[in-house]
C-alpha positions as CSV (number, residue, x, y, z in Angstrom):
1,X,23.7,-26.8,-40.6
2,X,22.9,-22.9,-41.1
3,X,19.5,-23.8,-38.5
4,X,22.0,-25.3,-35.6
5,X,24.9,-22.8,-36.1
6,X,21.9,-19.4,-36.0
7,X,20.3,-21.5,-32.8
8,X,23.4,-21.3,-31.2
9,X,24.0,-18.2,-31.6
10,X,21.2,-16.6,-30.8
11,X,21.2,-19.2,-27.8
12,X,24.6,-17.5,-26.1
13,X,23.5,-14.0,-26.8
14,X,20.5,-14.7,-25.1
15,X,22.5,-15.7,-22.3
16,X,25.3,-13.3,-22.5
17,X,22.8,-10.6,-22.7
18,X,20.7,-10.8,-20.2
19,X,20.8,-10.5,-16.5
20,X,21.3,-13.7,-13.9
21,X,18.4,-13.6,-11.8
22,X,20.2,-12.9,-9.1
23,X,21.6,-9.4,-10.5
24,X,18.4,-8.3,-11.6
25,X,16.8,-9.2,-8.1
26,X,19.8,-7.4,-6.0
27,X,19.2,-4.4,-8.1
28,X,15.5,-4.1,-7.7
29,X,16.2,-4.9,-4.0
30,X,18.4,-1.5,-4.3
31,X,16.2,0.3,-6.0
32,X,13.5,-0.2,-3.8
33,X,15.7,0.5,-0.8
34,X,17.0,3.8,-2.0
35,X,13.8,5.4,-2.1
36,X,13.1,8.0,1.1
37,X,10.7,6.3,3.9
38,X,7.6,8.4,4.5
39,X,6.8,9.1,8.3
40,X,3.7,7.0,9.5
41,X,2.6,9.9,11.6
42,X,3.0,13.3,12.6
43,X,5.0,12.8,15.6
44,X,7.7,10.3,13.7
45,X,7.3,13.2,10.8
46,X,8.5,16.1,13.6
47,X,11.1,13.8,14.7
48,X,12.5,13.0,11.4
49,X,12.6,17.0,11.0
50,X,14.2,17.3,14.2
51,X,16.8,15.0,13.8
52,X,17.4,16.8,10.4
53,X,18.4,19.9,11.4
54,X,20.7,18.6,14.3
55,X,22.5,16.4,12.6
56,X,23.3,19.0,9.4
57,X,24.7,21.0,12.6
58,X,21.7,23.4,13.4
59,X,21.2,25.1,16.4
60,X,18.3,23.6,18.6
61,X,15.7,26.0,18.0
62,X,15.9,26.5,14.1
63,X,16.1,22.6,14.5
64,X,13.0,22.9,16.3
65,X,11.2,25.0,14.2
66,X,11.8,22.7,11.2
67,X,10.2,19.6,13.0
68,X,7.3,21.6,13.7
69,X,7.1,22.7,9.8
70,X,8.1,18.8,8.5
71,X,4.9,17.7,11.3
72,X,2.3,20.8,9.7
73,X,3.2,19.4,6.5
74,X,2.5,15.8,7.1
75,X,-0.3,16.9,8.8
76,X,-1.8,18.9,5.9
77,X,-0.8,16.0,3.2
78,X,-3.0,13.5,5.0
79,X,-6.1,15.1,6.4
């Protein structure tokens, strides 16, 4: 009787404690989202820089100058 009762038991914390498959998939999926995309080249790199700075509100050329920085950069990490 002690066997059955201590099988049950551990049988409904195993399933209250642990995560539907579903959960733990949708948060992986999140996870994996949230992480920043890397530019594939050195053009899509100056334009993620440019649209930076415009859309934090900076002026065209500091905006410009930090696309050319962001596409050195890229430049420099993969050669």
């Amino acid at each position: 009787m002690k066997k059955i009762i201590l099988s049950a038991i551990f049988a409904l914390s195993v399933v209250a404690f642990t995560p539907t498959s579903s959960n733990a998939q949708s948060k992986s999926n999140n996870a994996i989202s949230s992480r920043p995309k890397q530019p594939t080249n050195a053009l899509a790199a100056w334009a993620e820089g440019y649209e930076y700075g415009m859309s934090h509100g900076w002026g065209q050329a500091d905006s410009l100058y930090w696309a050319h920085v962001q596409m050195q950069i890229w430049i420099n990490h993969n050669s």
